[in-house]
N, C-alpha and C positions, 0 to 999 in steps of 0.2 A: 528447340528454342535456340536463336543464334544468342552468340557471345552479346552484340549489343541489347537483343535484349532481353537477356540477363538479367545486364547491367539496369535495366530503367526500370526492372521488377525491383532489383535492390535498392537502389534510389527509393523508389517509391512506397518498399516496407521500411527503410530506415526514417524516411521523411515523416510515414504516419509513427513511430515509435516516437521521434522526437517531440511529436505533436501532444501525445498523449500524456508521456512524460510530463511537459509541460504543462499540463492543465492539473495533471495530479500533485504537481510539484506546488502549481499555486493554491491549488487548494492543499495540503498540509501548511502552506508556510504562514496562511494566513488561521486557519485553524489553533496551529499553535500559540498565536496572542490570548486562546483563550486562558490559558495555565496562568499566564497572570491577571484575568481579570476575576478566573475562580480565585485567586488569591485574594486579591482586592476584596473580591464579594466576600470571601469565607471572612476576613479581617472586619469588612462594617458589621456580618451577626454577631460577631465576636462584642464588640463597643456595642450595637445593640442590645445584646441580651444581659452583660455584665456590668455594662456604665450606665445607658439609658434606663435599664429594666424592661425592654421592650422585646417582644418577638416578631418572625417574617416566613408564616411557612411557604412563600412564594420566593423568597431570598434562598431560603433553605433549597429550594426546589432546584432554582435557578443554577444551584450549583451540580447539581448533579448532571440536569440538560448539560452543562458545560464539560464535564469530565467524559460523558459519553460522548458527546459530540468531540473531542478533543481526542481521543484514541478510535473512534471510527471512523472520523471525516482523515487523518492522518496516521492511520495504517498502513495504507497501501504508498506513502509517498515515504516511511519508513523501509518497507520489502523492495521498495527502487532502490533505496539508497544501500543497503544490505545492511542495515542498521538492526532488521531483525536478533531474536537469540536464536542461534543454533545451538544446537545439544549432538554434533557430528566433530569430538575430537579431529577426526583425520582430515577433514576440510582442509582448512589452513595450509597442508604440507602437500596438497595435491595439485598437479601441471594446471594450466589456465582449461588446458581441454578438457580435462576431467571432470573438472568443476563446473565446466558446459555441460557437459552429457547429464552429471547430474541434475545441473538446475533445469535445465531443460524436462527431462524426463519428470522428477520431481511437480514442476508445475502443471503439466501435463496431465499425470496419473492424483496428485493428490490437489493441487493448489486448488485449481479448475472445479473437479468434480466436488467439492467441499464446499465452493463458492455457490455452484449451481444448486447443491441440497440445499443451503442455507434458505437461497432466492426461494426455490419451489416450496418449502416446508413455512417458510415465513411471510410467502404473498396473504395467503387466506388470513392468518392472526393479524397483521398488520392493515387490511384492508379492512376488517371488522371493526379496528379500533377506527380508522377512519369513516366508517357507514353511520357509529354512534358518534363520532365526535368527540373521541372519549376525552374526559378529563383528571384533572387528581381526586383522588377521592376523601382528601384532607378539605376544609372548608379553608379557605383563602387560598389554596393551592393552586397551580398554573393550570389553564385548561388547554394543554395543547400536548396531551400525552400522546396522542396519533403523531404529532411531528416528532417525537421523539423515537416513538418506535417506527418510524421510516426511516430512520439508519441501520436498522434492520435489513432494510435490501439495497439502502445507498451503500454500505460499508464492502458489501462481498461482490457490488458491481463494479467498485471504484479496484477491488484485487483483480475482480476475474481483467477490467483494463491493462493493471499495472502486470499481473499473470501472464496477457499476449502480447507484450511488449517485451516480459524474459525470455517467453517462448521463442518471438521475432529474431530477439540479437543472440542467445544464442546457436539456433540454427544456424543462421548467417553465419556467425563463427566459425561454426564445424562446419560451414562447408568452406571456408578459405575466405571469409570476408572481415579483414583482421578491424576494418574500422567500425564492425559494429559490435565491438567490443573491446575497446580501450585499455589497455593495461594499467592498472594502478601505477602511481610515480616509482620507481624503485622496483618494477617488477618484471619479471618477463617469463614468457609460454615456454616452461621445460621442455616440451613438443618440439616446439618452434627452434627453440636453440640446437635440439637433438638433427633437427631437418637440415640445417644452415650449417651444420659443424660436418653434417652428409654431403653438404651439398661441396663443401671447400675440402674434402676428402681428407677430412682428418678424423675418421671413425673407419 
């Protein structure tokens, strides 16, 4: 493959990362209004059940639809942002490349394949709840338990996205393609400085 086109293969998997990005970024950002309307809603049962003397087990309900859909429709636009927990002390103190190999590898061996049991093991349960139509089994309850357990394989296809868009940038990365991987403000590739300090022959 010539240099130029390389080059329009890069372009072209950066182009579909930013794309993807994108669409998972809008969906967290608009996800997230739910945390205040579950607040709102949790606050009217509140005045319902304690001022009014009234009950709502579809209000009640409603809150739960909202907390699940609020951490599965914005999971994956969390692990973009690397807003995840890690539990890998040495992270933090390791070159930008290293932290490539890993995330890369990482999503690769564990993200991916995690994402696809979840799909495989979850089509059949979640397809049955939609064959019955299933609903709450509380009397006044929401009947639309089937939409909720289709985040069930919205959530691990919106990772396994956001999963080949880490994979994408940092491959790119380790192979020398420093812009599809941006350094944080204040940082820079221990690597890179190690190469550059080689290169002006001061090592």
């Amino acid at each position: 493959m010539s240099g130029s086109d390389g080059t329009a293969v890069q372009t072209r998997l950066l182009r579909f990362a930013d794309r993807v990005e994108a669409l998972i970024r809008l969906i967290g950002e608009w996800s997230a209004w739910l945390a205040l309307l579950m607040v709102l809603t949790t606050f009217a049962i509140v005045v319902m059940r304690y001022v009014l003397d009234q009950g709502s087990i579809a209000l009640q309900e409603s809150v739960t639809y909202m907390q699940a859909s609020l951490f599965m429709l914005g999971i994956a636009h969390a692990l973009g942002r690397d807003a995840h927990v890690r539990v890998d002390i040495l992270y933090e103190g390791w070159s930008r490349r290293a932290r490539a190999r890993l995330n890369l590898l990482g999503t690769l061996l564990l993200l991916m394949p995690v994402c696809v049991a979840i799909i495989w093991f979850g089509w059949f349960y979640v397809a049955e709840s939609w064959r019955v139509q299933e609903s709450s089994r509380e009397a006044g309850g929401l009947p639309w338990v089937y939409l909720l357990k289709t985040l069930i394989l919205i959530m691990p296809l919106l990772l396994l996205l956001q999963g080949l868009v880490i994979a994408v940038r940092n491959a790119l990365f380790l192979l020398g393609v420093e812009a599809a991987l941006p350094a944080p403000p204040g940082e820079r590739d221990d690597d890179a400085g190690r190469v550059s300090s080689g290169d002006s022959g001061l090592v």
